[in-house]
N, C-alpha and C positions, 0 to 999 in steps of 0.2 A: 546482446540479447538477454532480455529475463526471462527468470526459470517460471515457468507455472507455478499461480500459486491459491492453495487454497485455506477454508476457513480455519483460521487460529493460528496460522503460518505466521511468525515474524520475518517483514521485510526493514531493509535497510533503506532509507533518504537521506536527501543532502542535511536535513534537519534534525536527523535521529532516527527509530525505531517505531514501527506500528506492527500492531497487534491484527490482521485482518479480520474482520467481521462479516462481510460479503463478498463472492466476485460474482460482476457483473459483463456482459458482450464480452466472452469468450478469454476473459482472462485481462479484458483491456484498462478495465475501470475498476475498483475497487473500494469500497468501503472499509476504512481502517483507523482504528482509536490509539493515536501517539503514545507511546508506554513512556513517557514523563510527565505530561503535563494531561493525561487522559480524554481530550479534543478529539474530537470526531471530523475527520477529513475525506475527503474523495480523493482517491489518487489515479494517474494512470502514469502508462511508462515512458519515458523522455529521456535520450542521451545515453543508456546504460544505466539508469536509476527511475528512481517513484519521485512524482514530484507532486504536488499537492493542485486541484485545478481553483 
């Protein structure tokens, strides 16, 4: 299970770190800018992790 999470939260992916920038449907979807390469992604949750859609 993942934790709730809101803006400015950093979450953890299989690819690295993001920065959240929005959540959206109830915590399902998210908008979040990678803290390396600063790329703007949609995430949701998958497996025990953020995966990029």
């Amino acid at each position: 299970m993942i934790a709730p999470v809101k803006v400015e939260d950093i979450v953890k992916a299989r690819d690295g770190a993001y920065v959240v920038l929005r959540v959206r449907e109830g915590g399902l979807l998210i908008k979040a800018r990678h803290a390396a390469t600063n790329t703007i992604w949609h995430l949701v949750p998958r497996a025990g992790t953020w995966v990029r859609l």
